[in-house]
KOLMARSE-930329 format. One record per atom (N, C-alpha, C, O, CB): residue in three letters; x, y, z. Coordinates in pm, whole numbers, plus 50000, padded with zeros to 5 digits. Atoms other than C-alpha are relative to their C-alpha. Glycine has a CB too. Example, Ala and Ser with C-alpha at 12.3 -4.5 7.8 and 13.67 -1.06 7.14 Angstrom:
% residues 2
ALA500894988150000;ALA512304955050780;ALA500905012050000;ALA501945011850066;ALA499015000350125;SER499184988149994;SER513674989450714;SER499235010950073;SER499745022050090;SER500415004649858;
% end
This chain:
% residues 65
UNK500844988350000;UNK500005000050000;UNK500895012350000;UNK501945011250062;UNK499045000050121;UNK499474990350024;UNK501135035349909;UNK499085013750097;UNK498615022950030;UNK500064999849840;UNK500494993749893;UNK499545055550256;UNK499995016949934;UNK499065025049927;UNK501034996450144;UNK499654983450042;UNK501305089950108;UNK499345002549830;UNK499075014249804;UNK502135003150001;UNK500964996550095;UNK499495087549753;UNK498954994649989;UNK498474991949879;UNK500344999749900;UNK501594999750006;UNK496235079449860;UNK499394987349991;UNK498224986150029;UNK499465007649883;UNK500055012550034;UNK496255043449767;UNK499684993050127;UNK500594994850209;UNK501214995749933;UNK500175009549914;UNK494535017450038;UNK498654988049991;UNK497584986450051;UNK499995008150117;UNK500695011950055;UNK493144987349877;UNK500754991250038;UNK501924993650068;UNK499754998949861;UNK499335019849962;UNK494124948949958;UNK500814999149893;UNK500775005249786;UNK498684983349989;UNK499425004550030;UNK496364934049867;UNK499914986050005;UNK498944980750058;UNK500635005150031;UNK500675018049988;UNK497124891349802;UNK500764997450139;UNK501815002850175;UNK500644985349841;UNK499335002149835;UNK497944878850162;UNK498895006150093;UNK498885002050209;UNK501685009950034;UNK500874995049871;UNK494944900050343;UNK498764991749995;UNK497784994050066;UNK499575016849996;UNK501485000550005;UNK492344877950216;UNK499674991350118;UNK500604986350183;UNK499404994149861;UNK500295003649876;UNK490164862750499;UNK500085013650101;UNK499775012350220;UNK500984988250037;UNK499664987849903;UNK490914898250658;UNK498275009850035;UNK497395011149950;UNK501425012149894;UNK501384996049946;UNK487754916450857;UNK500045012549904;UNK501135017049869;UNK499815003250183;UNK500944983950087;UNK485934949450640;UNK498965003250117;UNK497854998450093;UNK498774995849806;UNK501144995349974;UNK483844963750897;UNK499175015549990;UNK499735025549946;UNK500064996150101;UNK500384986849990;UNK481434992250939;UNK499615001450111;UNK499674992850200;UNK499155004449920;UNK500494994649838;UNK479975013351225;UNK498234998749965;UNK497565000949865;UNK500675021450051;UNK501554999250064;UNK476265007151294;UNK499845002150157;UNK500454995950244;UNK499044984549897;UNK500354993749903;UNK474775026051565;UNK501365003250117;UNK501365000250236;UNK498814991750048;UNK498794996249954;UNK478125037851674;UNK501044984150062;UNK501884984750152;UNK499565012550127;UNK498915014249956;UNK479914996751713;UNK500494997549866;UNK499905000149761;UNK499194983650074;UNK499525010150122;UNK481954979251471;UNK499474989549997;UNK499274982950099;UNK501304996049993;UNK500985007150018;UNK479974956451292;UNK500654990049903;UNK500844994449790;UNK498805007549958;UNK498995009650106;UNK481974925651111;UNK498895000749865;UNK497834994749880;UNK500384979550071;UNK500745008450054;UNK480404926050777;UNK500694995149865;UNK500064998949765;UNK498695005949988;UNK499275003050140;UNK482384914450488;UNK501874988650041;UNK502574990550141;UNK500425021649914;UNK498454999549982;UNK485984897450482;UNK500615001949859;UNK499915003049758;UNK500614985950072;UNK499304994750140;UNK488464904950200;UNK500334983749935;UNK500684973950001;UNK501765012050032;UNK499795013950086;UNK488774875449898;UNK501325005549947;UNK502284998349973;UNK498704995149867;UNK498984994050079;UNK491364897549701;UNK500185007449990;UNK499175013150029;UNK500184999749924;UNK499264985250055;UNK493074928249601;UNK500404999049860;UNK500234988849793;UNK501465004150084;UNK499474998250120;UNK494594940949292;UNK501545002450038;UNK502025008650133;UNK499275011749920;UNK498405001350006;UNK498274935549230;UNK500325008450076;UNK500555005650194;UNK500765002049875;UNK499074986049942;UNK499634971049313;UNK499295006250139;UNK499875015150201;UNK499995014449867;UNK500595002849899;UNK496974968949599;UNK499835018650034;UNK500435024550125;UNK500904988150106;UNK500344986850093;UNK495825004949474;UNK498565000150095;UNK498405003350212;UNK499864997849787;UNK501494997449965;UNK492085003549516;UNK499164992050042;UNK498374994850133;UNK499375003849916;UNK501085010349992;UNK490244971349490;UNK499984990850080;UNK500984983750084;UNK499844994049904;UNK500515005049877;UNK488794954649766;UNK498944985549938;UNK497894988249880;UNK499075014450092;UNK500995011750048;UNK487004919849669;UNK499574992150116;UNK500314983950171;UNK500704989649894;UNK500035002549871;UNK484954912949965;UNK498914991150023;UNK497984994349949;UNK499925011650075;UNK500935009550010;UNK482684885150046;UNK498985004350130;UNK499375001850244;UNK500714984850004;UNK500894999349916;UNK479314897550236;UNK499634991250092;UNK499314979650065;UNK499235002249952;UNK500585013649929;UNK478384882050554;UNK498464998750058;UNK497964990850137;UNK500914997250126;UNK501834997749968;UNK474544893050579;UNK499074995149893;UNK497844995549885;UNK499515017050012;UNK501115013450077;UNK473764868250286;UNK499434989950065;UNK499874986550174;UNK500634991049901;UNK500735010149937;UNK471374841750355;UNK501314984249972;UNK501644974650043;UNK498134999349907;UNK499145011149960;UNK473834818350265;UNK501535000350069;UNK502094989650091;UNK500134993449885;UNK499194999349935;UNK476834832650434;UNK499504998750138;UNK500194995350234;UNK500635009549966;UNK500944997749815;UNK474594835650759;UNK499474986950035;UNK499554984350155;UNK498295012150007;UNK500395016849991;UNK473184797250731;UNK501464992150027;UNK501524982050098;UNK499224993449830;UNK498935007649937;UNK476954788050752;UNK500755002250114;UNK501414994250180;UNK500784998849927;UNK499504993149902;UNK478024810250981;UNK499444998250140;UNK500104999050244;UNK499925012149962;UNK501095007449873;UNK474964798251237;UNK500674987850058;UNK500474984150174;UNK498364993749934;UNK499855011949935;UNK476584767951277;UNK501424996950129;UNK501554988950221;UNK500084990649873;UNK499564995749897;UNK479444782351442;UNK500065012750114;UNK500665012450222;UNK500684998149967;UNK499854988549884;UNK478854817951613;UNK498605002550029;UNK497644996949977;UNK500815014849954;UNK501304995749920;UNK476164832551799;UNK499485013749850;UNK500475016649783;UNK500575008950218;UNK499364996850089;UNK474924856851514;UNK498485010950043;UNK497485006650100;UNK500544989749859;UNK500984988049894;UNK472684897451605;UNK499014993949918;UNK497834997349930;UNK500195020850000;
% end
């Protein structure tokens, strides 16, 4: 990643890595990262976890809001 020109996209090595957002002021896990782009520039390839089928697999191990 290039911090000083603006650049903060994934890279290969982060995937499995948490994306969250804020929802009612908490961090809220919802995504993890699949991939980046080479120069790890911009692109974020992130696998949702508030699908019905990410959430049916995910039931079977965590407690889930």
């Amino acid at each position: 990643m290039n911090e000083s020109r603006g650049y903060g996209g994934a890279c290969y090595g982060d995937s499995g890595g948490p994306n969250f957002v804020t929802v009612g002021g908490e961090l809220v896990l919802a995504a993890t990262t699949i991939t980046g782009d080479g120069p790890c520039y911009a692109t974020n390839v992130s696998y949702r976890l508030d699908t019905p089928s990410a959430r049916g697999f995910l039931d079977e191990f965590v407690d889930l809001p």
